[in-house]
PyMOL Python script that loads the backbone (N, CA, C, O; Angstrom):
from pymol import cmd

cmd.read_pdbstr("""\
ATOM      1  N   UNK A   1      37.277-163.887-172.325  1.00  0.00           N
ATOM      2  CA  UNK A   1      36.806-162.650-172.914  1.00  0.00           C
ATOM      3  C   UNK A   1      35.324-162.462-172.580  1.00  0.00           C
ATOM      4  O   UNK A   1      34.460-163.314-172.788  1.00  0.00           O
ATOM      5  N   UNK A   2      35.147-161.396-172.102  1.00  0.00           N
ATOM      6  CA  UNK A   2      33.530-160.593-171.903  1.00  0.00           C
ATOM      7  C   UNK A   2      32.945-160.909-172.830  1.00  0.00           C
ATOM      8  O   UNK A   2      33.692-161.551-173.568  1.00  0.00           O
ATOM      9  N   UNK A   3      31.626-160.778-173.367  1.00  0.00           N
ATOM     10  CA  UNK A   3      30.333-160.753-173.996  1.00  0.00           C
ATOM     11  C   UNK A   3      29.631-159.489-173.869  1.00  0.00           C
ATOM     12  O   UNK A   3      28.809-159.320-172.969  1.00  0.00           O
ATOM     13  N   UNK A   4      29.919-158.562-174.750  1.00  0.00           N
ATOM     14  CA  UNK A   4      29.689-157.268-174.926  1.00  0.00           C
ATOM     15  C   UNK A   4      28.192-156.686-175.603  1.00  0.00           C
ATOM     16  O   UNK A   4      27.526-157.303-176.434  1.00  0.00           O
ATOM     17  N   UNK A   5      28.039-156.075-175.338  1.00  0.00           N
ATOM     18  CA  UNK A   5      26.876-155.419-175.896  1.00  0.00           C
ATOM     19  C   UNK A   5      26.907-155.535-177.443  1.00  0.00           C
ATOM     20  O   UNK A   5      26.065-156.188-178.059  1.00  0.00           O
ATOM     21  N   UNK A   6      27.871-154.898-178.001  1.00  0.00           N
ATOM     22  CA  UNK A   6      28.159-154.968-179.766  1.00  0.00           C
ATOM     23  C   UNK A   6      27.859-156.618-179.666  1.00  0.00           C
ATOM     24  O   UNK A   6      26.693-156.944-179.891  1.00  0.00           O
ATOM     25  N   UNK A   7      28.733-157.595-179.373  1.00  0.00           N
ATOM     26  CA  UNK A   7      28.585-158.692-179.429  1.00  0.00           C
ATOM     27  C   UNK A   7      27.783-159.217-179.545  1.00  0.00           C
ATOM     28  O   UNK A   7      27.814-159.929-180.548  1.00  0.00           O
ATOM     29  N   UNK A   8      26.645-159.290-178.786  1.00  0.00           N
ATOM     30  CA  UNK A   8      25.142-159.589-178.467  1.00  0.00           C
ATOM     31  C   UNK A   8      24.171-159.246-179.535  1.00  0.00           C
ATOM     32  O   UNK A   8      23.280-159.911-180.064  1.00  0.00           O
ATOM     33  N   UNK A   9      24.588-158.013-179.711  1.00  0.00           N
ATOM     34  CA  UNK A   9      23.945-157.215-181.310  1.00  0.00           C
ATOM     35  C   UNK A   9      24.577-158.054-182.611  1.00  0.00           C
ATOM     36  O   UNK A   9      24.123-158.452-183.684  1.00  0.00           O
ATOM     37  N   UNK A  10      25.151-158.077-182.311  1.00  0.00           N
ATOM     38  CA  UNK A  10      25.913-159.057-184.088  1.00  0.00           C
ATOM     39  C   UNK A  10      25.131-160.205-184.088  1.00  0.00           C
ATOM     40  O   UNK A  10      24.395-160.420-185.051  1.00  0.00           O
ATOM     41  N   UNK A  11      25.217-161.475-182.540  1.00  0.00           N
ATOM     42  CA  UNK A  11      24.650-162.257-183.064  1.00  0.00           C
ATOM     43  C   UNK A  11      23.251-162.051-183.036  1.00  0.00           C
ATOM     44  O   UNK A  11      22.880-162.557-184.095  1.00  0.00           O
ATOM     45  N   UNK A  12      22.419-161.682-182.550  1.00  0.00           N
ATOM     46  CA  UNK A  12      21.068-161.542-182.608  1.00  0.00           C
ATOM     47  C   UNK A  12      20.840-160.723-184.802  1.00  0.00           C
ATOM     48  O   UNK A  12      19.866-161.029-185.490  1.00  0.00           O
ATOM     49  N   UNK A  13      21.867-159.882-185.259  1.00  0.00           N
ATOM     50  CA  UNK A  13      21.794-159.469-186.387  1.00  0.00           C
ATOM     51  C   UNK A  13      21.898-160.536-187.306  1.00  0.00           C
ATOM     52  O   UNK A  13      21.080-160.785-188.191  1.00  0.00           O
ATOM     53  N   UNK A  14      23.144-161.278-187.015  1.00  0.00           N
ATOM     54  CA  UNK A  14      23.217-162.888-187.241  1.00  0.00           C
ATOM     55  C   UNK A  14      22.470-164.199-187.575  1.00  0.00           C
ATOM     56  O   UNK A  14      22.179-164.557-188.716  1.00  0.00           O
ATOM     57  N   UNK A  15      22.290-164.640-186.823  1.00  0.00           N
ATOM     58  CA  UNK A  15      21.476-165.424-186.180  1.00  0.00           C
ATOM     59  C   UNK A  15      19.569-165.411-186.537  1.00  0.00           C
ATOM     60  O   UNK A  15      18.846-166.389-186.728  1.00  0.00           O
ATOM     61  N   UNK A  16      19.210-163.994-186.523  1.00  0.00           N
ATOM     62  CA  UNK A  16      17.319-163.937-186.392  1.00  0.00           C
ATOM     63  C   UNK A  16      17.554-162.743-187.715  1.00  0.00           C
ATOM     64  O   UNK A  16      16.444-162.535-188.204  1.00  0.00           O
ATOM     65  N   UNK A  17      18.654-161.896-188.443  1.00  0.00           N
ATOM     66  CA  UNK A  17      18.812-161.565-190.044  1.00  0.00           C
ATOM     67  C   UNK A  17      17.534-159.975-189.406  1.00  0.00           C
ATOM     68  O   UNK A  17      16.442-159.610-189.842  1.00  0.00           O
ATOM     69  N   UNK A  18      18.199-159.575-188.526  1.00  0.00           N
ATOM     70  CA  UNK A  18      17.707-158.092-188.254  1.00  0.00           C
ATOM     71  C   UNK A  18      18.820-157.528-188.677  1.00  0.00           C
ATOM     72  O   UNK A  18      19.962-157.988-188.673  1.00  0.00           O
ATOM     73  N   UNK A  19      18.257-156.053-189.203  1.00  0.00           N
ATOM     74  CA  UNK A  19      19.526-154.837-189.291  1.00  0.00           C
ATOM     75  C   UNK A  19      20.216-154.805-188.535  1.00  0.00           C
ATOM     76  O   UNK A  19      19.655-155.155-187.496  1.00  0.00           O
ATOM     77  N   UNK A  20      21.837-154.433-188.277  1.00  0.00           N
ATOM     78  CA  UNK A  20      22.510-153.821-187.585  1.00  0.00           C
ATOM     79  C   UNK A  20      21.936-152.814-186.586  1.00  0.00           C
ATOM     80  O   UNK A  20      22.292-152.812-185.408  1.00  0.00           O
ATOM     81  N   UNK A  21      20.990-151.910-187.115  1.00  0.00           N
ATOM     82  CA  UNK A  21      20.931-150.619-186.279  1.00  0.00           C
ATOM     83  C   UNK A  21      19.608-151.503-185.446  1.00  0.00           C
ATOM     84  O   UNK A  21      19.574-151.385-184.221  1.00  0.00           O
ATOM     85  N   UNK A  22      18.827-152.140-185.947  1.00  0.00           N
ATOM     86  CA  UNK A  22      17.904-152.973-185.125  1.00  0.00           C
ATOM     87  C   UNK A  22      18.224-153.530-183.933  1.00  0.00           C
ATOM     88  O   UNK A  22      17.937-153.133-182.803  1.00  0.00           O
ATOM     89  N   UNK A  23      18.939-154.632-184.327  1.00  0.00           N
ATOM     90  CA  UNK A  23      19.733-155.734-183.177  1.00  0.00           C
ATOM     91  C   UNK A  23      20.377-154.506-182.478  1.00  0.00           C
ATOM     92  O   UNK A  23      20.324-154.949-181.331  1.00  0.00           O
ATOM     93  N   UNK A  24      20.873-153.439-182.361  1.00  0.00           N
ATOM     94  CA  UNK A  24      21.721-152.647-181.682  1.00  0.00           C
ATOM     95  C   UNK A  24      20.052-151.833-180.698  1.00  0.00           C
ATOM     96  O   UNK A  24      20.027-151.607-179.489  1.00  0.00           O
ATOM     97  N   UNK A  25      19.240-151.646-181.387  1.00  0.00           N
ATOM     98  CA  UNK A  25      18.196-151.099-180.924  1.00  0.00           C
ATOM     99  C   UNK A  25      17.436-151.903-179.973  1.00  0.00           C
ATOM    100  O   UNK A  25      17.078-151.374-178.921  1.00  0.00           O
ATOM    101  N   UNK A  26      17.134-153.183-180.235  1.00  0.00           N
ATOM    102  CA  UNK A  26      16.337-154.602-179.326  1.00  0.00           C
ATOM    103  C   UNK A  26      17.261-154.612-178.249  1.00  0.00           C
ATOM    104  O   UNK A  26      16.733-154.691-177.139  1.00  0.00           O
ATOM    105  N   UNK A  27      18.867-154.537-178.290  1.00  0.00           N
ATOM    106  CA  UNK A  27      19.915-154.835-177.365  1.00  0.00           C
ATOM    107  C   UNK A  27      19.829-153.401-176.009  1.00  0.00           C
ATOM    108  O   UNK A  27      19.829-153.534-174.785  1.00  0.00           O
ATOM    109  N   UNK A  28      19.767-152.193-176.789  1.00  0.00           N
ATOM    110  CA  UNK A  28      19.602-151.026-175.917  1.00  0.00           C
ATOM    111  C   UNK A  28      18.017-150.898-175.290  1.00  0.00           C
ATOM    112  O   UNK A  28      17.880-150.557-174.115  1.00  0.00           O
ATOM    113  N   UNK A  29      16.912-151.171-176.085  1.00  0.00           N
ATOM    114  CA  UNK A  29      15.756-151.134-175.316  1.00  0.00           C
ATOM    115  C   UNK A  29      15.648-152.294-174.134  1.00  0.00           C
ATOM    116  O   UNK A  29      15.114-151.918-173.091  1.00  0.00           O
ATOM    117  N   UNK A  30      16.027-153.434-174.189  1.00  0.00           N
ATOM    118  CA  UNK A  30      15.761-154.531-173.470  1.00  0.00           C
ATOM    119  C   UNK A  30      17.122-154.055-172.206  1.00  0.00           C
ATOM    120  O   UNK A  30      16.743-154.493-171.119  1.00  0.00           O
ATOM    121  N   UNK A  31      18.200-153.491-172.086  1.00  0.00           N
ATOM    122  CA  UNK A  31      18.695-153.153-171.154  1.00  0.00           C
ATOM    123  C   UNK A  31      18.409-151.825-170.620  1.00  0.00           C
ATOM    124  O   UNK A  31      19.019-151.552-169.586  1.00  0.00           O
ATOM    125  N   UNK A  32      17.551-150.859-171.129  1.00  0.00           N
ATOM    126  CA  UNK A  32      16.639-150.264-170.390  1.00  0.00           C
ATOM    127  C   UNK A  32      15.662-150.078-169.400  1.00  0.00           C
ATOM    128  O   UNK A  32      15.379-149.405-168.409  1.00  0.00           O
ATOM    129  N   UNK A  33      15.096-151.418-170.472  1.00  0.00           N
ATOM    130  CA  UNK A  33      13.711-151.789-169.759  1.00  0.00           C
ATOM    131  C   UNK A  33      14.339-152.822-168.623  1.00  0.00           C
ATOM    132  O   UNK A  33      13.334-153.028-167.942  1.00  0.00           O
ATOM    133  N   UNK A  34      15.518-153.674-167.951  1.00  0.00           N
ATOM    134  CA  UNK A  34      16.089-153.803-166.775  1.00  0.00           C
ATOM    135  C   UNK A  34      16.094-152.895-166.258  1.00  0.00           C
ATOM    136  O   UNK A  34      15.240-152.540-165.445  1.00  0.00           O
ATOM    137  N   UNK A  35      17.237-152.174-166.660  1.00  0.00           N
ATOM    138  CA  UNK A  35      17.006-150.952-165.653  1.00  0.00           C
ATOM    139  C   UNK A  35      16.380-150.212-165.001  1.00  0.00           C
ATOM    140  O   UNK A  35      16.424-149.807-163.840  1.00  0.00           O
ATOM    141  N   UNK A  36      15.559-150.003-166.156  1.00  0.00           N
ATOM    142  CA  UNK A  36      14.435-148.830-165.445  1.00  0.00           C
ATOM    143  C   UNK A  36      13.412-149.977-164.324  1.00  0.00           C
ATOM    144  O   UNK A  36      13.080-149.499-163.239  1.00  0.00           O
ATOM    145  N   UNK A  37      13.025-151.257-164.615  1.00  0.00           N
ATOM    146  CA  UNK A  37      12.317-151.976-163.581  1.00  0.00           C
ATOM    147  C   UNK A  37      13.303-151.868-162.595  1.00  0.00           C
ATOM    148  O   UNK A  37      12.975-151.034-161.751  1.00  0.00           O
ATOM    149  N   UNK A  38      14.684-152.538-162.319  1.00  0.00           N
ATOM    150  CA  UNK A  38      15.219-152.568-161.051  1.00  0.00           C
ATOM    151  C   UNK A  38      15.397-151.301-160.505  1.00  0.00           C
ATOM    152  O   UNK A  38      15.309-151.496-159.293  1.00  0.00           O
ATOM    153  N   UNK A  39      15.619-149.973-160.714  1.00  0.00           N
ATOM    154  CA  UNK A  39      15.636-148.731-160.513  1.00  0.00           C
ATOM    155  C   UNK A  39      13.841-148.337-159.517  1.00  0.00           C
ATOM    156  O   UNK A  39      13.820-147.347-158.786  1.00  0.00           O
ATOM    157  N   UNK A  40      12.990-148.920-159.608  1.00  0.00           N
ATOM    158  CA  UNK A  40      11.738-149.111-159.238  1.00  0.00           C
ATOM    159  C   UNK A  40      11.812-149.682-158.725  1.00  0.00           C
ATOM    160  O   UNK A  40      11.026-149.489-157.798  1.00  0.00           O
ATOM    161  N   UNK A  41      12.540-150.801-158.559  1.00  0.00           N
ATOM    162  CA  UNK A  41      12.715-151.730-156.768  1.00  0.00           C
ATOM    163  C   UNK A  41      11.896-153.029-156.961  1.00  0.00           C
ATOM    164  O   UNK A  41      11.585-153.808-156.060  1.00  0.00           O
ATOM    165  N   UNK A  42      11.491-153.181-158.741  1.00  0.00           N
ATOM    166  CA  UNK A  42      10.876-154.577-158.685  1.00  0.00           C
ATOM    167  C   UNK A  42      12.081-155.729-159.256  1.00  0.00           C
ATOM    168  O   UNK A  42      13.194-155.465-159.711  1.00  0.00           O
ATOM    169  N   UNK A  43      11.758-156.413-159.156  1.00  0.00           N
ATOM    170  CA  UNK A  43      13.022-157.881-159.652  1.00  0.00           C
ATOM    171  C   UNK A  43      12.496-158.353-161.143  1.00  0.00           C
ATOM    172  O   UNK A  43      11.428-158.282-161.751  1.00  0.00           O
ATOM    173  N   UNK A  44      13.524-158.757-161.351  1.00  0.00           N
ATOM    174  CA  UNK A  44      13.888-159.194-162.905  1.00  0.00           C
ATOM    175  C   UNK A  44      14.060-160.532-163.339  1.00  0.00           C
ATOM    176  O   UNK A  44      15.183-161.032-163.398  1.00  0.00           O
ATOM    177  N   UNK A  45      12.573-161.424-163.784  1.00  0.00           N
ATOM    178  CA  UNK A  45      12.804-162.666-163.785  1.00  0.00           C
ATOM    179  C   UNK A  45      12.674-163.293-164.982  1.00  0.00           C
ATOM    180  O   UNK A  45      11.653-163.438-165.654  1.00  0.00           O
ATOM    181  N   UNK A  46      14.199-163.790-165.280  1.00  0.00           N
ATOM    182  CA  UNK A  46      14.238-163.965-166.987  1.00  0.00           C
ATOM    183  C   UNK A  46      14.176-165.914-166.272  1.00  0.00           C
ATOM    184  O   UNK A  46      14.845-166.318-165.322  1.00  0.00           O
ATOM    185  N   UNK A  47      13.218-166.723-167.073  1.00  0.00           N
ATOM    186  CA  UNK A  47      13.097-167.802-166.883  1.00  0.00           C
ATOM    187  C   UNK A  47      13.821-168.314-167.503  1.00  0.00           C
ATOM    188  O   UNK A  47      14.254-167.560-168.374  1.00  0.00           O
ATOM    189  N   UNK A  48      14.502-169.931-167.554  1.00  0.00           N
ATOM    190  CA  UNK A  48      15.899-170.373-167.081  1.00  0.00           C
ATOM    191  C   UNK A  48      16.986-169.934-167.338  1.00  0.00           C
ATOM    192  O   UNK A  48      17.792-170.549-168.036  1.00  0.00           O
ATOM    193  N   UNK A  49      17.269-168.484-166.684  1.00  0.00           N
ATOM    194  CA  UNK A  49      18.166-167.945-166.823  1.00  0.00           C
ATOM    195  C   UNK A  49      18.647-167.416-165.278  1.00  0.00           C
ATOM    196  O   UNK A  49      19.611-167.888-164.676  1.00  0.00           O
ATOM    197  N   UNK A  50      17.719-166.276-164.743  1.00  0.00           N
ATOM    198  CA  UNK A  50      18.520-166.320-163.003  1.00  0.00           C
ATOM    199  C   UNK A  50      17.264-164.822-163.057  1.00  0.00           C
ATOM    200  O   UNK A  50      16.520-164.294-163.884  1.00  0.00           O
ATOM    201  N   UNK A  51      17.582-164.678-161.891  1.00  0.00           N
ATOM    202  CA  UNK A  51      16.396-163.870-161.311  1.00  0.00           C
ATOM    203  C   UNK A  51      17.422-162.550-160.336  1.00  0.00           C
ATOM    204  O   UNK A  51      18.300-162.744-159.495  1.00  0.00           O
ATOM    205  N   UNK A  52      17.034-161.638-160.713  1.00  0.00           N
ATOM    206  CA  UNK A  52      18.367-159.423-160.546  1.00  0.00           C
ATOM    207  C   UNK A  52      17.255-159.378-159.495  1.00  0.00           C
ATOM    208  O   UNK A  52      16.149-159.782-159.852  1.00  0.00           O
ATOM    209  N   UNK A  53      17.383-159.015-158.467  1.00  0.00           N
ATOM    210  CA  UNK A  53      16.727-158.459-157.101  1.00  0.00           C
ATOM    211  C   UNK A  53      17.410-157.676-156.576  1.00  0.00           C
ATOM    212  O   UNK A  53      18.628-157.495-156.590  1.00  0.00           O
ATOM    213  N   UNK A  54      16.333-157.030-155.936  1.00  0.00           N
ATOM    214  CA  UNK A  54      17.086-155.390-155.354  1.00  0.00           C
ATOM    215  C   UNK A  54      16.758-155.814-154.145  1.00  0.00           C
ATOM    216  O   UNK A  54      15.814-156.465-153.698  1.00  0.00           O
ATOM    217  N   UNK A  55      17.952-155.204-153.580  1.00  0.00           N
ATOM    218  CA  UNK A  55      17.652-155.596-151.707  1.00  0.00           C
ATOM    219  C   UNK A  55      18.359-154.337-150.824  1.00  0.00           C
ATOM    220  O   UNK A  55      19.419-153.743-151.021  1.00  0.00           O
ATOM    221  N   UNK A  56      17.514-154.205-149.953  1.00  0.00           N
ATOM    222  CA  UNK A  56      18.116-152.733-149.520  1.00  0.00           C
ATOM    223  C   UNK A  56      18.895-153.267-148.232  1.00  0.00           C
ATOM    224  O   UNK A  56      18.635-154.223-147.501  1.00  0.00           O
ATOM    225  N   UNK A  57      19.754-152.501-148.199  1.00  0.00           N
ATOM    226  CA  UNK A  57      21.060-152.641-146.957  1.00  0.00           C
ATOM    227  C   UNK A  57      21.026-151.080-146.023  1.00  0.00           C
ATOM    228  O   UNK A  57      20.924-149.906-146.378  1.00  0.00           O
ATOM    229  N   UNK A  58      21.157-151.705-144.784  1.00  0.00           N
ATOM    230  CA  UNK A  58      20.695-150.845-143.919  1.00  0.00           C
ATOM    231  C   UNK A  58      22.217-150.031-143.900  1.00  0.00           C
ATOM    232  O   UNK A  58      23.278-150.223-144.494  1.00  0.00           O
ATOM    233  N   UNK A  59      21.731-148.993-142.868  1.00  0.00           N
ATOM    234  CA  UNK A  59      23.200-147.853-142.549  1.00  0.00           C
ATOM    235  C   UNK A  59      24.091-148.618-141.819  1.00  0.00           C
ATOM    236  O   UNK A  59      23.586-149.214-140.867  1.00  0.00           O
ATOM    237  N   UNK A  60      25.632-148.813-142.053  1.00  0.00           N
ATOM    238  CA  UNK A  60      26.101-149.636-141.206  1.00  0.00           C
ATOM    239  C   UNK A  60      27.814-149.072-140.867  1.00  0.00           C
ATOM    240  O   UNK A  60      28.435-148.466-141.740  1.00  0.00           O
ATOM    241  N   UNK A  61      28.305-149.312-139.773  1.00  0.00           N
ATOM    242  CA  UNK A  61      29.798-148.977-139.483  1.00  0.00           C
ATOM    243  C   UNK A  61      30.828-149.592-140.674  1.00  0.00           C
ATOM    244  O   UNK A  61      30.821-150.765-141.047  1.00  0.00           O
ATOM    245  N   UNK A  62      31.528-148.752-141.076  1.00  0.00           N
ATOM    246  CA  UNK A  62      32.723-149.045-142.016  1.00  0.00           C
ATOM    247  C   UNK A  62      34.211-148.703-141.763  1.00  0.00           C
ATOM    248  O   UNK A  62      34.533-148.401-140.614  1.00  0.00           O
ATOM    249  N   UNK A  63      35.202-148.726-142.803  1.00  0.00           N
ATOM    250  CA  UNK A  63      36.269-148.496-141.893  1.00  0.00           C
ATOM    251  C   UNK A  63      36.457-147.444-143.332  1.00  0.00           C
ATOM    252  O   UNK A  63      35.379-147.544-143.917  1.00  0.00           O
ATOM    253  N   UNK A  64      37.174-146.696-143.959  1.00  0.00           N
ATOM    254  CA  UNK A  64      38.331-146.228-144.848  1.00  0.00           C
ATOM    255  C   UNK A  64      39.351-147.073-144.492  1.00  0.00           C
ATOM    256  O   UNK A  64      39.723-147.162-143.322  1.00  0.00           O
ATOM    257  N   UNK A  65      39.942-147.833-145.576  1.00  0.00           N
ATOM    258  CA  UNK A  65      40.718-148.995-145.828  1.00  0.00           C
ATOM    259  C   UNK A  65      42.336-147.723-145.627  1.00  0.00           C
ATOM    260  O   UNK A  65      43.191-147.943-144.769  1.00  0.00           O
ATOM    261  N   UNK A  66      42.388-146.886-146.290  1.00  0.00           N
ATOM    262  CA  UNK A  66      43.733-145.903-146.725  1.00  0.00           C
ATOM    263  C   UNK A  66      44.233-145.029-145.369  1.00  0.00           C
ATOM    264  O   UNK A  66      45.420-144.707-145.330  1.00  0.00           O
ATOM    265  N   UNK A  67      43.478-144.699-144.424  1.00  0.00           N
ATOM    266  CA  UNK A  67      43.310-143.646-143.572  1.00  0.00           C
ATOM    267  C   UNK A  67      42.866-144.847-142.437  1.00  0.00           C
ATOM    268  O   UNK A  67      43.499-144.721-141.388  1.00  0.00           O
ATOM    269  N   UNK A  68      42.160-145.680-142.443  1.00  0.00           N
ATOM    270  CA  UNK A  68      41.659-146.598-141.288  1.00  0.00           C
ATOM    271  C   UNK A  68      40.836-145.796-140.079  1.00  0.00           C
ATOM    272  O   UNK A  68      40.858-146.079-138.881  1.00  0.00           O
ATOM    273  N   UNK A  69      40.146-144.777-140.692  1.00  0.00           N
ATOM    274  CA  UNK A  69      39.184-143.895-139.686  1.00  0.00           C
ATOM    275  C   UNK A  69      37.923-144.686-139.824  1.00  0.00           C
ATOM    276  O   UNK A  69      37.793-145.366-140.843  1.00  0.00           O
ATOM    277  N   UNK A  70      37.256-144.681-139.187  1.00  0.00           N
ATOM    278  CA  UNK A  70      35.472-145.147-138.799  1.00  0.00           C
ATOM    279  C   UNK A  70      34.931-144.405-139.270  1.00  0.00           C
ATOM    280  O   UNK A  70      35.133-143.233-138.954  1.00  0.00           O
ATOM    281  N   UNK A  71      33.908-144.770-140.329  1.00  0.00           N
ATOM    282  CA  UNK A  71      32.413-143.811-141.067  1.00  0.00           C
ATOM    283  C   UNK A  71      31.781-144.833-140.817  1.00  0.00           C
ATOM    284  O   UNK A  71      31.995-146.014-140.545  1.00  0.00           O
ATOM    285  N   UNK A  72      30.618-143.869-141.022  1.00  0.00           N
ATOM    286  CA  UNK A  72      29.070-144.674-141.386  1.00  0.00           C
ATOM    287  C   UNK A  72      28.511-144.636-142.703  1.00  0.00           C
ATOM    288  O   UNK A  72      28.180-143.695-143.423  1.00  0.00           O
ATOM    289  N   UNK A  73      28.488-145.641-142.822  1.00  0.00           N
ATOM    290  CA  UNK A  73      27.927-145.641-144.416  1.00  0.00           C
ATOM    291  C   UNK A  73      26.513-146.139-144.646  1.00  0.00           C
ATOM    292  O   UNK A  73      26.080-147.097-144.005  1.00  0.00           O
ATOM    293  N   UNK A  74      25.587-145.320-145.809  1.00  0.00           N
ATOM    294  CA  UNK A  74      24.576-145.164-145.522  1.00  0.00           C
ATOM    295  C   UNK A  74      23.919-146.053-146.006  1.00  0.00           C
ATOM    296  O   UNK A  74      24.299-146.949-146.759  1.00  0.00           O
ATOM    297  N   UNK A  75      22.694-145.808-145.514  1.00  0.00           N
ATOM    298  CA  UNK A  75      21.671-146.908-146.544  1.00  0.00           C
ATOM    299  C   UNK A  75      21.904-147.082-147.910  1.00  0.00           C
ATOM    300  O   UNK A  75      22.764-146.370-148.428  1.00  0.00           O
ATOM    301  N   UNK A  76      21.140-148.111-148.770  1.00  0.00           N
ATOM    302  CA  UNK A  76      21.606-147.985-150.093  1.00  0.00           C
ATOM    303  C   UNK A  76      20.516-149.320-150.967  1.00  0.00           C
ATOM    304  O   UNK A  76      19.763-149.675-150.060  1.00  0.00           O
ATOM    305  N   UNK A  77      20.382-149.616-151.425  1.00  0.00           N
ATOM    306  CA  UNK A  77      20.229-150.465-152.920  1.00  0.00           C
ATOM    307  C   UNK A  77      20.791-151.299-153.258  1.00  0.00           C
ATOM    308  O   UNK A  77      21.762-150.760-153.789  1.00  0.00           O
ATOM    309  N   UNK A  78      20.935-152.544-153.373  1.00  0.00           N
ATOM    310  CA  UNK A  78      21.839-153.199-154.279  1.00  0.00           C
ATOM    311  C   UNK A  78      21.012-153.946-155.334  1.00  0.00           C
ATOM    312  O   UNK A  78      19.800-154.072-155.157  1.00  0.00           O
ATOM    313  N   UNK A  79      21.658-154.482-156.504  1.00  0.00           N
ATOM    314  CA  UNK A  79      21.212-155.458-156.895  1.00  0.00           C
ATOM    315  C   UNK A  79      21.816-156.713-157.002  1.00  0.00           C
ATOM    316  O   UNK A  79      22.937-156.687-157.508  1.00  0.00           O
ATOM    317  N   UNK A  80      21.268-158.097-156.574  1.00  0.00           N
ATOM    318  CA  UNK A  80      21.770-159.140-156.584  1.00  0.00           C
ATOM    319  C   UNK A  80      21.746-160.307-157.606  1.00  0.00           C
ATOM    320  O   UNK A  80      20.745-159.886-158.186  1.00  0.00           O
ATOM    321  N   UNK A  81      21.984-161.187-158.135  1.00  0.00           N
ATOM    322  CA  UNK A  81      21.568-162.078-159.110  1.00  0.00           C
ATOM    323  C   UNK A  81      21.934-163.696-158.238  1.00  0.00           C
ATOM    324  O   UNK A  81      22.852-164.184-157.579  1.00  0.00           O
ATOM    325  N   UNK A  82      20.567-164.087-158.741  1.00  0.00           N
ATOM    326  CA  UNK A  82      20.452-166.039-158.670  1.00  0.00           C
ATOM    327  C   UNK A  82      20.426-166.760-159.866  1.00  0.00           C
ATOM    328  O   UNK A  82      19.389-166.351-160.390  1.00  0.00           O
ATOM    329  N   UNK A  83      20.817-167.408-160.464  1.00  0.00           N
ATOM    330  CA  UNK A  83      21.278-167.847-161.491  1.00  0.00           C
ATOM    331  C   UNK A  83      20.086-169.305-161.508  1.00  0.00           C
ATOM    332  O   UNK A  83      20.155-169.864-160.413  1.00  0.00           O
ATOM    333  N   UNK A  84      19.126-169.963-162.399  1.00  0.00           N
ATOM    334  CA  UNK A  84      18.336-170.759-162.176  1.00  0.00           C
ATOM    335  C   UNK A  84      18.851-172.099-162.556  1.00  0.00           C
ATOM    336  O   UNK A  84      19.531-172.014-163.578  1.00  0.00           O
ATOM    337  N   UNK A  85      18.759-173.379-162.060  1.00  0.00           N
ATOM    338  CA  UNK A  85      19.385-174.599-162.070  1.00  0.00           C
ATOM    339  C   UNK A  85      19.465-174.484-163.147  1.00  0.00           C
ATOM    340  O   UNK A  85      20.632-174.874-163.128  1.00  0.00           O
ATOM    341  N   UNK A  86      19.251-174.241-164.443  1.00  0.00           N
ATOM    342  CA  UNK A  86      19.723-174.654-165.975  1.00  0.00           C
ATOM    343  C   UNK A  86      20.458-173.979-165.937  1.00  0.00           C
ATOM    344  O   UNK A  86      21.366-174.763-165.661  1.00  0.00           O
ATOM    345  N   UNK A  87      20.983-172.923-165.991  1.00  0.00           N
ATOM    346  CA  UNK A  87      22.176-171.903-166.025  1.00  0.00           C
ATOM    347  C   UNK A  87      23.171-172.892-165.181  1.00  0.00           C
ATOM    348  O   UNK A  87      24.147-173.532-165.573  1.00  0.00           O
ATOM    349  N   UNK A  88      22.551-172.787-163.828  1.00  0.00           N
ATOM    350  CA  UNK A  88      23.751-173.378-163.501  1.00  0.00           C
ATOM    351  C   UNK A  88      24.597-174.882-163.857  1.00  0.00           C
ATOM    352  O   UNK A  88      25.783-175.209-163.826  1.00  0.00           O
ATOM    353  N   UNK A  89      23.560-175.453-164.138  1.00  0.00           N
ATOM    354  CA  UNK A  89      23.874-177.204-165.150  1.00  0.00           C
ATOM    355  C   UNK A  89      25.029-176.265-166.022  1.00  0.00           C
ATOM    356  O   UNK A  89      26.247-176.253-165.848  1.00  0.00           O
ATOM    357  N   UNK A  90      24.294-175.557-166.924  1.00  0.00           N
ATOM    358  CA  UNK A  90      24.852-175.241-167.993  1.00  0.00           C
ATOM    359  C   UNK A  90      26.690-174.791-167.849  1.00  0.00           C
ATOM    360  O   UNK A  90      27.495-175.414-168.540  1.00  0.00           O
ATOM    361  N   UNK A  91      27.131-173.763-166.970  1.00  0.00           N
ATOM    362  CA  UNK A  91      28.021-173.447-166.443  1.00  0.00           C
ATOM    363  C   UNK A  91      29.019-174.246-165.581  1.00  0.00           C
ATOM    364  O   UNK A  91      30.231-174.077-165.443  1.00  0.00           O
ATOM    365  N   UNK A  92      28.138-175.220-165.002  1.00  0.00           N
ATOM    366  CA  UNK A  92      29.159-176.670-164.625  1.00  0.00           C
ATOM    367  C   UNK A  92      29.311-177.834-165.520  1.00  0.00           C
ATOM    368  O   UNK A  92      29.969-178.843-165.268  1.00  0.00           O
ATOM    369  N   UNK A  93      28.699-177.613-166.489  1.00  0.00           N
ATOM    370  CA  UNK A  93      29.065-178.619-167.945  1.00  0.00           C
ATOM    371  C   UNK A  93      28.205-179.851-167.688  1.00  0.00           C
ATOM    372  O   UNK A  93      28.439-180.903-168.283  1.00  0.00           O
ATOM    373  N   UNK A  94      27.179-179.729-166.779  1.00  0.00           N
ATOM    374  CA  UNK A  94      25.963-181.099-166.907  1.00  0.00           C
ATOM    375  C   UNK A  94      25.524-181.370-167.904  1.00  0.00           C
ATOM    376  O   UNK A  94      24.709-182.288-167.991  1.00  0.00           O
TER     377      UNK A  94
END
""", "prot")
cmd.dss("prot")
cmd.show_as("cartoon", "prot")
cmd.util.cbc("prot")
cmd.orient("prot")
């Protein structure tokens, strides 16, 4: 099972005894304030946790999978994530 936004809000309401509408408020500003930095093209470095980078991908030949015709598909944005050795300990059960 996912780890949801509500989720995240309960325990932080939980856990640190903020309001409901609070913890729901800390949960929506702090995924803003991601956004709006990676949307700006800077990276996102939560320490031992993993590091959101934007990396741009050039214009490149593609296929349509349904039709199997040739496009070009354009430049673009992505964002990527690295996960930092404690995360990853953590996730392989070290």
């Amino acid at each position: 099972m996912a780890l949801t936004k509500k989720d995240i809000a309960e325990k932080i309401q939980n856990e640190l005894g903020f309001l409901r509408k609070e913890s729901v408020e800390i949960v929506e500003t702090l995924l803003e304030l991601v956004k709006s930095t990676l949307g700006s093209g800077d990276d996102v470095l939560v320490s031992g946790f993993g590091k959101f980078c934007v990396k741009e991908k050039n214009e490149r030949k593609g296929r349509n999978p349904a039709t199997g015709e040739d496009a070009i598909l354009p430049a673009r944005r992505v964002v990527t994530f690295k996960c930092s050795g404690n995360l990853r300990e953590k996730v392989n059960g070290k």
